[in-house]
C-alpha positions as CSV (number, residue, x, y, z in Angstrom):
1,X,-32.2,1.7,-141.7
2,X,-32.6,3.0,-138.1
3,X,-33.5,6.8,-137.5
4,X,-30.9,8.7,-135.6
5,X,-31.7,10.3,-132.1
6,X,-32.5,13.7,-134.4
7,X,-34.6,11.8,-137.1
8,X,-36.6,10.6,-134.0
9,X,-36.8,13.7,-132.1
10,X,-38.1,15.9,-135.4
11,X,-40.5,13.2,-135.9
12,X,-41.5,13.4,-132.3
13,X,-41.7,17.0,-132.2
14,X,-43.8,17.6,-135.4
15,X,-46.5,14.8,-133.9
16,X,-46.5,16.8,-130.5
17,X,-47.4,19.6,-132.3
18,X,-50.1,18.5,-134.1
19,X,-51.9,16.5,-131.3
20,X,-51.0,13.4,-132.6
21,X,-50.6,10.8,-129.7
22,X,-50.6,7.8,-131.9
23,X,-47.6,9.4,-134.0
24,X,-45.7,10.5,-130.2
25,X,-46.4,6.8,-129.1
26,X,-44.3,5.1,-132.1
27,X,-41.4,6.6,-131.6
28,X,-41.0,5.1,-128.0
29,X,-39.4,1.5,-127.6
30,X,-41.9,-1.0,-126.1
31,X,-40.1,-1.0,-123.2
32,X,-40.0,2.4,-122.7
33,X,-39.9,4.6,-119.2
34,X,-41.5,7.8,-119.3
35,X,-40.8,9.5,-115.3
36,X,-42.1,12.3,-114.2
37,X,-42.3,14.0,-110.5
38,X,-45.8,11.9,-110.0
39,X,-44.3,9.1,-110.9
40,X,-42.6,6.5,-113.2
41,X,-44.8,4.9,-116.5
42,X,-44.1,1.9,-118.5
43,X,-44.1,0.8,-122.1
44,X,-45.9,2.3,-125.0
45,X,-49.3,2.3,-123.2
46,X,-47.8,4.3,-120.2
47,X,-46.2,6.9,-122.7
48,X,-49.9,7.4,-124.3
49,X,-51.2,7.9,-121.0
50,X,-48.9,10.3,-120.2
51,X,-49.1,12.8,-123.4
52,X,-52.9,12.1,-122.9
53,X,-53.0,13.5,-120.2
54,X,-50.5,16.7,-121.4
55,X,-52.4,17.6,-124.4
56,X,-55.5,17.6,-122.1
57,X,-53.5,19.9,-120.0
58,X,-52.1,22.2,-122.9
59,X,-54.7,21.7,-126.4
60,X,-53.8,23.1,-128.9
61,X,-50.8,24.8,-127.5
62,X,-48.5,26.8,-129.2
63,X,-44.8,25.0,-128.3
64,X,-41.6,26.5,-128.2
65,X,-38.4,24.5,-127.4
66,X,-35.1,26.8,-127.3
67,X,-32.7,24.5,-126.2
68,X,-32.0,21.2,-127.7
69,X,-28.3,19.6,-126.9
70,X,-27.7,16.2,-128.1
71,X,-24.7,13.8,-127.1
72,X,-25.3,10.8,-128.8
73,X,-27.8,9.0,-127.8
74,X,-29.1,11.4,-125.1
75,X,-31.0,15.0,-125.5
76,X,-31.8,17.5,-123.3
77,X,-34.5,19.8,-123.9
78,X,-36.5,23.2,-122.4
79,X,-39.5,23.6,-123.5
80,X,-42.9,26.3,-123.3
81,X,-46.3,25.3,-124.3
82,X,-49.1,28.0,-124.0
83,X,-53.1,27.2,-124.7
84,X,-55.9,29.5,-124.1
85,X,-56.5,28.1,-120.7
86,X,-52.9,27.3,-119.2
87,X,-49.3,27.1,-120.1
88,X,-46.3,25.1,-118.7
89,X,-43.0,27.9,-119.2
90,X,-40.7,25.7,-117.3
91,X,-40.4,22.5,-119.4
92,X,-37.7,20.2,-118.8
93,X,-37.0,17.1,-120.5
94,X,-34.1,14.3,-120.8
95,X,-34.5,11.6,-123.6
96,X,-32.6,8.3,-124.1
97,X,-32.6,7.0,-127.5
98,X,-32.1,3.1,-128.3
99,X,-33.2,0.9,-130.6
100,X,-34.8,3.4,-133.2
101,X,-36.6,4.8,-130.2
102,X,-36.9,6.8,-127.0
103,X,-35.9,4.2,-124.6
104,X,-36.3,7.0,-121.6
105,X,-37.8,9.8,-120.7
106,X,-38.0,12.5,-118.0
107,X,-40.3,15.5,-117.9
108,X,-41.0,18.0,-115.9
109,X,-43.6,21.3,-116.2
110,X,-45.3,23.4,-113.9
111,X,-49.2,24.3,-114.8
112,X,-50.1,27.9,-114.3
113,X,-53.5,29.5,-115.5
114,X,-53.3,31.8,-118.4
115,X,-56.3,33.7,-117.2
């Protein structure tokens, strides 16, 4: 039985949250686009690179997402992630859902020093 867009988005969520980038990478389709302003990734191995590369930029953050609005298939989020060294307050994302997955993704974030 497939997941619904909130099943999948709880599930991605709770894996953010504890770091886990092989539990953020299975809910993405294997044809996945993660985009970003630096640029546009592909596929499951371009979505791992990606939240790589955010949990080096935020460990062990503490993540707060006030707005979530779903319309079927689509959800848009803000988002706040603070670690010791730097926080992101401006999180944006978009997410498409298909096929038991997220088939898209947007983000945006700005980096600031917490210190």
């Amino acid at each position: 039985m497939a997941r619904t867009p909130q099943q999948i988005f709880e599930h991605h969520a709770g894996a953010l949250i504890a770091g886990d980038v092989d539990g953020i990478v299975e809910d993405y389709t294997d044809d996945a686009v993660f985009i970003t302003p630096h640029g546009v990734r592909h596929g499951k191995a371009g979505v791992r690179e990606a939240f790589t590369q955010l949990l080096a930029d935020l460990p062990d953050a503490k993540w707060d997402v006030p707005t979530q609005i779903f319309e079927k298939n689509v959800l848009f989020i803000t988002w706040s992630a603070v670690s010791a060294s730097q926080q992101a307050l401006d999180g944006v994302d978009t997410f498409v859902f298909d096929d038991d997955g997220i088939r898209v993704q947007t983000v945006r974030y700005t980096l600031e020093s917490t210190t």
